[in-house]
C-alpha positions as CSV (number, residue, x, y, z in Angstrom):
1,X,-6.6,10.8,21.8
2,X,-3.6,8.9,23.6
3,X,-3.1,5.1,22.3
4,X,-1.3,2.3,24.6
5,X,-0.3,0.3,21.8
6,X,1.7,-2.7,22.7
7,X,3.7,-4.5,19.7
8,X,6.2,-7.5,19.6
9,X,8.4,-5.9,16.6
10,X,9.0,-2.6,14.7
11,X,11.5,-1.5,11.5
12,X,14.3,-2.2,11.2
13,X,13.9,-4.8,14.0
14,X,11.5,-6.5,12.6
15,X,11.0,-10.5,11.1
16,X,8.0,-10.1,9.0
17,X,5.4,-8.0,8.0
18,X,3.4,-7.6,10.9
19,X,6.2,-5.1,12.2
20,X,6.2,-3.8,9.0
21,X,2.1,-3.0,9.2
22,X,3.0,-1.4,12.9
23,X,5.3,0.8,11.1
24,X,2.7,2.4,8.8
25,X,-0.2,2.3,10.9
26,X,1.8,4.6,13.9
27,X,2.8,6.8,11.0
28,X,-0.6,7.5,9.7
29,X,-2.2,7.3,13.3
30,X,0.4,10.9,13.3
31,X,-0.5,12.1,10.8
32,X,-4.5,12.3,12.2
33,X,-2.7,13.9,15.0
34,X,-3.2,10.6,17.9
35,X,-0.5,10.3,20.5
36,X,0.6,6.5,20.3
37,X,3.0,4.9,22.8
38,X,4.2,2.2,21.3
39,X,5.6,-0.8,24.0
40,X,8.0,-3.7,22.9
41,X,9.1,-6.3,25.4
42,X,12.1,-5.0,24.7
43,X,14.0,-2.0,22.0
44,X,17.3,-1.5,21.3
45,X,18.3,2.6,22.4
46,X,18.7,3.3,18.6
47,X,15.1,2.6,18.2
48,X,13.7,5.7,17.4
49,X,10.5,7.5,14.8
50,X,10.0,11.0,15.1
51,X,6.1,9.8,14.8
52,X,5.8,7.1,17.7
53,X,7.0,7.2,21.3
54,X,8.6,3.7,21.8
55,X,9.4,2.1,25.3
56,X,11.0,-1.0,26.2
57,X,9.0,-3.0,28.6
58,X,12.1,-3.7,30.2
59,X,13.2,-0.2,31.1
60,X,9.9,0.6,32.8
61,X,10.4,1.9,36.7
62,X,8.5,-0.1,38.0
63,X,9.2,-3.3,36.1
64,X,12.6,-6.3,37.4
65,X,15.4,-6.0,35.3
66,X,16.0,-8.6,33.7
67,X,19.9,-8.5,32.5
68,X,19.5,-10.6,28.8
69,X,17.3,-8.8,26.5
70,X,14.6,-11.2,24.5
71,X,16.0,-11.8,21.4
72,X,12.8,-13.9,20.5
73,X,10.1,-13.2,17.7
74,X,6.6,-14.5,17.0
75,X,7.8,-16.4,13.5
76,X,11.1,-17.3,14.5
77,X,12.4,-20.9,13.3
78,X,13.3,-24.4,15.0
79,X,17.1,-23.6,14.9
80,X,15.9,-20.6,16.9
81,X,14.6,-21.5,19.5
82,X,16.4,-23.5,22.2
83,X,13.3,-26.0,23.2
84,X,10.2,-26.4,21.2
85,X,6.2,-26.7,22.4
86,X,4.8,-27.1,18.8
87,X,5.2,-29.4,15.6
88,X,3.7,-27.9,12.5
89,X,2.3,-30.9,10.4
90,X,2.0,-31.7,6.5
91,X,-1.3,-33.1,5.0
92,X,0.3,-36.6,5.4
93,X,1.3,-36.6,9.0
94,X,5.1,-36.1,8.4
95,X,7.1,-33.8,10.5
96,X,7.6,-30.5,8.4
97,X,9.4,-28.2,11.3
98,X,8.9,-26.4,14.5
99,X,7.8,-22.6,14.9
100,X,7.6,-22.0,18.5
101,X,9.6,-22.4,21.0
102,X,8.4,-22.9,25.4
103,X,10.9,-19.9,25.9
104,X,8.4,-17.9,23.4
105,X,5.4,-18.5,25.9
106,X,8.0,-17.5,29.2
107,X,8.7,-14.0,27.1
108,X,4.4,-13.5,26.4
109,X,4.1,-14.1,30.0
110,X,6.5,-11.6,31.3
111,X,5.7,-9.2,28.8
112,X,2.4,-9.1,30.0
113,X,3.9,-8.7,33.5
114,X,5.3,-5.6,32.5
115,X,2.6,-4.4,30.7
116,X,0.9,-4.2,33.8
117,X,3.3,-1.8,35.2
118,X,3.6,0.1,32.7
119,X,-0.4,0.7,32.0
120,X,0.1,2.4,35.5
121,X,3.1,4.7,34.9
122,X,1.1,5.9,31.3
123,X,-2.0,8.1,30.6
124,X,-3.8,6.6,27.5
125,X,-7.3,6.1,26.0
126,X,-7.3,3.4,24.5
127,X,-5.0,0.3,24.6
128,X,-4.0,-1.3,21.0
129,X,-2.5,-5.1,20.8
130,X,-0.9,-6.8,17.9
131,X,-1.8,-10.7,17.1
132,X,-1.5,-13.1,20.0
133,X,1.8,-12.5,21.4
134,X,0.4,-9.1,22.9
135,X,-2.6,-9.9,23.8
136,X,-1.9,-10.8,27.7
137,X,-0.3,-7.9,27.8
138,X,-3.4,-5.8,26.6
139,X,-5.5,-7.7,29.1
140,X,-3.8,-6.9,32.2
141,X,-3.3,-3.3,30.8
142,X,-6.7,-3.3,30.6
143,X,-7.9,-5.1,33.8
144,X,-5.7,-2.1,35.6
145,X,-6.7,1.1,33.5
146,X,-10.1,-0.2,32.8
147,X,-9.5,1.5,29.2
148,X,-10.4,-0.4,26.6
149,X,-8.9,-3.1,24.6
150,X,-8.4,-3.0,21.0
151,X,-7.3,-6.6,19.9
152,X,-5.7,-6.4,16.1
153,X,-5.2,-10.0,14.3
154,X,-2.8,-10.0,11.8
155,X,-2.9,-14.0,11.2
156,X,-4.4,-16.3,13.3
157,X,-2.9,-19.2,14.3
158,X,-4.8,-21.7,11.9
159,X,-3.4,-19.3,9.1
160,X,0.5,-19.7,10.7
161,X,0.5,-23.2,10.8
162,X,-1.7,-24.4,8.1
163,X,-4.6,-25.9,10.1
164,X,-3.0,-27.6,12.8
165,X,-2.9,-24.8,15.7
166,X,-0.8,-25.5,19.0
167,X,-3.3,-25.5,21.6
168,X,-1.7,-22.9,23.6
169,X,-1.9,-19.8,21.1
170,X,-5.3,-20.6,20.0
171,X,-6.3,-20.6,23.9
172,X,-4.3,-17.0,24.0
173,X,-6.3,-16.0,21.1
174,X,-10.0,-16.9,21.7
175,X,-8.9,-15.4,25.4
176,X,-7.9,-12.1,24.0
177,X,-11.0,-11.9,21.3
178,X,-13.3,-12.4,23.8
179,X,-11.7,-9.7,26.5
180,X,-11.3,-7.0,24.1
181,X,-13.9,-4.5,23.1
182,X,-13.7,-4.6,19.6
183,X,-11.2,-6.3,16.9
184,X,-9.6,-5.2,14.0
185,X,-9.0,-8.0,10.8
186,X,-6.8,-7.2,8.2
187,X,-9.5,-8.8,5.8
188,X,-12.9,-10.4,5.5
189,X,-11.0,-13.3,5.4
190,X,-9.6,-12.8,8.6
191,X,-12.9,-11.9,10.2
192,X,-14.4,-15.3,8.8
193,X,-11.9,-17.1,10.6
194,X,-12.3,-15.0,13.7
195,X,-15.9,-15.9,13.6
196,X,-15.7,-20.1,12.7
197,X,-12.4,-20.6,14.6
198,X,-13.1,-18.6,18.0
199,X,-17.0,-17.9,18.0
200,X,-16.7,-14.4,18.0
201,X,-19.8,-12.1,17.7
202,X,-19.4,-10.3,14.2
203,X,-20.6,-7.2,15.5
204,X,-17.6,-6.6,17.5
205,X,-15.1,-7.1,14.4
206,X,-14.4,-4.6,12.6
207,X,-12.4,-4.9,8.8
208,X,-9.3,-2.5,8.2
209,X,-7.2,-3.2,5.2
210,X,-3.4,-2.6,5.1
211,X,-1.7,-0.2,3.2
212,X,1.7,0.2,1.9
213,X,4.2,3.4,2.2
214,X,5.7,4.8,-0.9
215,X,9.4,6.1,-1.1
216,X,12.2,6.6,-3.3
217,X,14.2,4.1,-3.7
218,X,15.3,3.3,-7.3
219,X,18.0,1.5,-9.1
220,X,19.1,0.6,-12.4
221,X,17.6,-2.8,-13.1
222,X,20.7,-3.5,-15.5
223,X,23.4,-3.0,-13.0
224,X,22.1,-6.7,-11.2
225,X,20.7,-8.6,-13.6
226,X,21.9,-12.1,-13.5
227,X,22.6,-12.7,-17.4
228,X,20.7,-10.8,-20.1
229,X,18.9,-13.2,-21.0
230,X,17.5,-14.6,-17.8
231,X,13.7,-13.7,-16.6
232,X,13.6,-13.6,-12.7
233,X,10.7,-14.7,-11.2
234,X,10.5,-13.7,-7.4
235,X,9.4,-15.2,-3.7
236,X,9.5,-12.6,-1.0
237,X,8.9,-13.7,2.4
238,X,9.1,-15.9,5.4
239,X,9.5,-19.5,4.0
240,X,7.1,-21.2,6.3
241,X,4.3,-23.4,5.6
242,X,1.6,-20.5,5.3
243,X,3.7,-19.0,2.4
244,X,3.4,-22.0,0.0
245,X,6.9,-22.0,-1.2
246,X,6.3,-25.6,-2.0
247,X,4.2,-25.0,-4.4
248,X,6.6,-22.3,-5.7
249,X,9.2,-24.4,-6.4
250,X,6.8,-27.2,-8.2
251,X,5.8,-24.2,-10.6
252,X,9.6,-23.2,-11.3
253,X,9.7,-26.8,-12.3
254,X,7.2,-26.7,-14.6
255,X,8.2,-23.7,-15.9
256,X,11.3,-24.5,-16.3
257,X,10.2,-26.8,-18.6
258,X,8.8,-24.6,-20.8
259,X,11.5,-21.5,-20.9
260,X,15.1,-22.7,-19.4
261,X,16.1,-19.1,-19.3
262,X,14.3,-18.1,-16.1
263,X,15.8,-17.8,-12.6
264,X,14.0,-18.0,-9.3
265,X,14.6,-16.1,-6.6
266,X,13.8,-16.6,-2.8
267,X,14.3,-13.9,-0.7
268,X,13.6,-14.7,3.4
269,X,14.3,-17.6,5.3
270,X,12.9,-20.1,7.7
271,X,12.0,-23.0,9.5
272,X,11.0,-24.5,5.5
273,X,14.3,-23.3,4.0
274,X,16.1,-26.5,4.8
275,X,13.1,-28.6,2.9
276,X,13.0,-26.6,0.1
277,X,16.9,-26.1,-1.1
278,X,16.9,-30.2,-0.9
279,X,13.4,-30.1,-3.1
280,X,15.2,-27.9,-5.8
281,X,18.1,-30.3,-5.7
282,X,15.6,-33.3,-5.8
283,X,13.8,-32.2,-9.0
284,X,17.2,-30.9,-10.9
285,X,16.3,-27.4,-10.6
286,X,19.0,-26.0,-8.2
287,X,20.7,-24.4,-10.7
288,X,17.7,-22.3,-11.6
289,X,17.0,-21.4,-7.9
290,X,18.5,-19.0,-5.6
291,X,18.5,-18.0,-2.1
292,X,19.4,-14.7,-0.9
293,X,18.5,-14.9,2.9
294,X,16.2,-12.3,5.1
295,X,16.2,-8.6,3.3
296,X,15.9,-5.3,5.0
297,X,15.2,-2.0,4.2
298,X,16.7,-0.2,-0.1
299,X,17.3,-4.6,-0.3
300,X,13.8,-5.2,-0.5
301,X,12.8,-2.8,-3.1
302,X,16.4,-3.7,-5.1
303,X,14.9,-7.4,-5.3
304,X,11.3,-6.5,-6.5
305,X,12.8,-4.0,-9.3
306,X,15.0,-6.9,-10.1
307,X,12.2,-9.2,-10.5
308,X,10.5,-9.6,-13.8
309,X,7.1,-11.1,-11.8
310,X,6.5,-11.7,-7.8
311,X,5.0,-14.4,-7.0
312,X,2.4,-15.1,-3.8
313,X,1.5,-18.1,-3.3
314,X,0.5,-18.6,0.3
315,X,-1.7,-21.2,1.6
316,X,-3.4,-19.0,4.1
317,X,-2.7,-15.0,3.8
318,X,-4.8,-13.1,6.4
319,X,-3.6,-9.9,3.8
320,X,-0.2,-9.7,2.8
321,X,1.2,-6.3,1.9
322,X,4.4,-7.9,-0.2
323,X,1.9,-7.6,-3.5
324,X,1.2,-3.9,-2.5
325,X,5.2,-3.6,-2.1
326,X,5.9,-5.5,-5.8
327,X,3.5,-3.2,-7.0
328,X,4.7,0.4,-6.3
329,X,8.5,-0.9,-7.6
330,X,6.4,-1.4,-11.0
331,X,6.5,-5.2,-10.7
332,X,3.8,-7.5,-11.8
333,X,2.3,-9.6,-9.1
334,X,0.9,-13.1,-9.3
335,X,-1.3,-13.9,-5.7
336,X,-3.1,-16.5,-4.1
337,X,-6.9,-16.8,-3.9
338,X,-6.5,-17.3,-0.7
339,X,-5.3,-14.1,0.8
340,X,-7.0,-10.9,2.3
341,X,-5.2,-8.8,-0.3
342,X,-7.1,-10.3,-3.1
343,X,-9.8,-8.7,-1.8
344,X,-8.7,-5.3,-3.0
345,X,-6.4,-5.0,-5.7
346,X,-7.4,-6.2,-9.6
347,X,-4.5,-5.3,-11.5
348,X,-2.8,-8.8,-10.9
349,X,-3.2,-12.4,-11.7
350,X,-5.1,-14.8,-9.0
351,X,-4.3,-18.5,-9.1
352,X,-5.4,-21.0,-6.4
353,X,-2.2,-21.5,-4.6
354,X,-2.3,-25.3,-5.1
355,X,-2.5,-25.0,-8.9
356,X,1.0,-25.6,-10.0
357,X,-0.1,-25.9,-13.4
358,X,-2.1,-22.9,-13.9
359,X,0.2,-21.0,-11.2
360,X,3.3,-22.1,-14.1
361,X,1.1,-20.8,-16.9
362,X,0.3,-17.1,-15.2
363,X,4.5,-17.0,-14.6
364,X,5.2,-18.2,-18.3
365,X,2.4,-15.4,-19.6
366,X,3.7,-12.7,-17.9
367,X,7.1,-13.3,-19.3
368,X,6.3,-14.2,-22.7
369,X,4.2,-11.4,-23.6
370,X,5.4,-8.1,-23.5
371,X,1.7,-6.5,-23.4
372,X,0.2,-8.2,-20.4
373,X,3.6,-7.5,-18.2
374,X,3.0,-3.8,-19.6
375,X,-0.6,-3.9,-18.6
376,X,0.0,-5.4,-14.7
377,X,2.9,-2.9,-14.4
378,X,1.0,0.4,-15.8
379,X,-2.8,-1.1,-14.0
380,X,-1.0,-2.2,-11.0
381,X,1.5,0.9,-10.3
382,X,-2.2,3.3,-10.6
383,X,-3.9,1.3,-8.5
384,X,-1.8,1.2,-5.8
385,X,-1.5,4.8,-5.3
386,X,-4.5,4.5,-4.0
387,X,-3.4,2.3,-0.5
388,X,-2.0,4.9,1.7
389,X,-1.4,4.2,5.8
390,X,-3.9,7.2,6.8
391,X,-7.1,5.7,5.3
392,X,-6.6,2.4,7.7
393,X,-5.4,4.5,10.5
394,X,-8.7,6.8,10.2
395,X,-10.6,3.4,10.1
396,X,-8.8,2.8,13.2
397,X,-9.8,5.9,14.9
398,X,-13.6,5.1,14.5
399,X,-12.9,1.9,16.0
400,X,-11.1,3.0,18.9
401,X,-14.3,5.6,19.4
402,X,-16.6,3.0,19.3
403,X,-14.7,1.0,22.0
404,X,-14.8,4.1,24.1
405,X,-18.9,4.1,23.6
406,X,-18.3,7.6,21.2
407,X,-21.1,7.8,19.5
408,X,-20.8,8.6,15.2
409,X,-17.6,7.0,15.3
């Protein structure tokens, strides 16, 4: 089988974990032996997997040059983007940032564009888009193959921005939902949102879990530690509203209180960043608090082998594979309630992410008794073994057959 599969990011280009999740699932997608083309609206030549056939959309022969490559992601930040088209509220009507940009809707458009021509040039199955920024493209691939259209959402746009969805992308969404022929959700989660937000039929959604990939990237946890004495609790991720690092740092505070000995780490950045270095200052605890910037590649699994705990506590998290990630570096994981991953791993603590007070207690356990840290590291580390790409890609492939009308999947 030959998959169109059009993305907006891929390692080590990527801003988040949706490129990440692109990554594994072409890799596993291989390994059950299906061709996937892989199209970005644009790829720098260096951009290469011996497991995926990437193309620019850009250097397609039948698509207009354009001479300045986008530069622009789906989760970019205000300082970003060079005019803005959304405003991302707080629950008490005050500004909190800007996430999109009207440039981001130009790129969407003319990736579709290109899409179109390329859906020509290819031969393919089945076409495969990735959350709303592809999804235009999918549809004109589809409306000129008259393939198929597998729509995968990753987050919706009520989970990016807390509630308060620009207008726009949610129109982009429900339009896509409704063209494809089925959808993948990351989580039940997802595919209850799917079906309340956009009035999708269940029937046509279909749930595939992430994974996470395993490798060998080890170091000696003494060699960075910040004093001997310090406990590290970590924050991995975008810093955006749908991460909660709000409620992060009000649980450092609390904390704080309790054990002065413990050092908070925030690795990512963001439109929230700003907000959230003048919080720590506000409630005395920028001493305590660090910020390391966006991480790529050995970095990543450095700062989770660093950490003593990593904590999740998003607001909305359609799944979330940064747990899964903490995990296989034997760290212990603290999550929201309100994620898709919670649906599937045990061996962690759960917190609702606006409980400060229990979310400071869960940190404060884990590093003040040596058996339960022993426990979520031994539980966790044998459980996820068990998350491996192939099983969602195979999940994939039965949904792919039954967009084609293949009958048993």
């Amino acid at each position: 089988m030959k998959v169109l599969m059009f993305g907006w990011e891929f390692p080590p280009f990527n801003s988040g974990g949706l490129g990440t999740a692109c990554y594994g699932l072409t890799k596993g997608l291989h390994k059950h032996g299906i061709d996937v083309t892989f199209v970005l609206p644009s790829a720098d030549i260096s951009l290469k997997a011996d497991f995926v056939r990437i193309v620019s959309a850009e250097n397609s022969k039948h698509v207009r040059k354009i001479a300045i490559k986008s530069i622009i992601t789906g989760y970019m930040s205000q300082q970003e983007y060079s005019q803005e088209s959304s405003r991302v509220w707080n629950s008490k009507g005050s500004k909190k940032g800007y996430i999109y940009g009207k440039n981001l809707f130009e790129e969407v458009e003319r990736f579709a564009k290109n899409a179109e021509a390329i859906a020509l040039e290819e031969n393919f199955d089945v076409i495969h888009s990735h959350d709303w920024m592809t999804y235009l493209a999918g549809i004109k691939a589809k409306k000129v193959s008259g393939k198929p259209l597998v729509v995968h959402m990753h987050a919706t746009e009520f989970d990016r921005t807390a509630d308060h969805p620009n207008q726009m992308i949610y129109d982009i969404e429900r339009l896509g939902l409704e063209q494809a022929d089925k959808i993948i959700a990351v989580s039940n989660l997802t595919k209850n949102k799917i079906i309340q937000h956009y009035g999708i039929n269940p029937d046509k959604i279909e749930v595939v879990h992430n994974a996470v990939e395993f490798n060998e990237n080890k170091f000696k946890k003494e060699n960075f530690r910040i004093k001997e004495d310090d406990k590290i609790v970590l924050f991995l991720g975008r810093i955006t509203i749908q991460k909660g690092p709000e409620y992060f740092v009000y649980a450092a505070k609390k904390a704080l209180e309790v054990d002065p000995n413990i050092k908070f780490i925030f690795a990512g950045d963001g439109d929230m960043a700003p907000f959230i270095i003048e919080k720590t200052a506000e409630l005395g605890i920028s001493d305590k608090v660090l910020f390391t910037g966006f991480l790529r590649g050995a970095e990543i699994d450095k700062a989770y082998q660093m950490a003593d705990v990593y904590v999740m506590p998003s607001v909305s998290e359609p799944f979330g594979i940064t747990p899964l990630e903490a995990m296989r570096n034997n760290t212990p994981v603290i999550i929201s309630k309100q994620s898709g991953v919670s649906e599937v791993i045990n061996n962690c603590l759960k917190v609702d992410f606006w409980d400060i007070d229990q979310l400071a207690n869960k940190i404060i356990s884990v590093l003040k008794y040596p058996e339960l840290h022993e426990c979520l590291q031994e539980n966790g580390i044998s459980e996820v073994k068990r998350f491996n790409w192939e099983i969602p890609a195979k999940k994939c492939i039965e949904v792919y057959n039954q967009s084609r009308g293949v009958k048993g999947g």
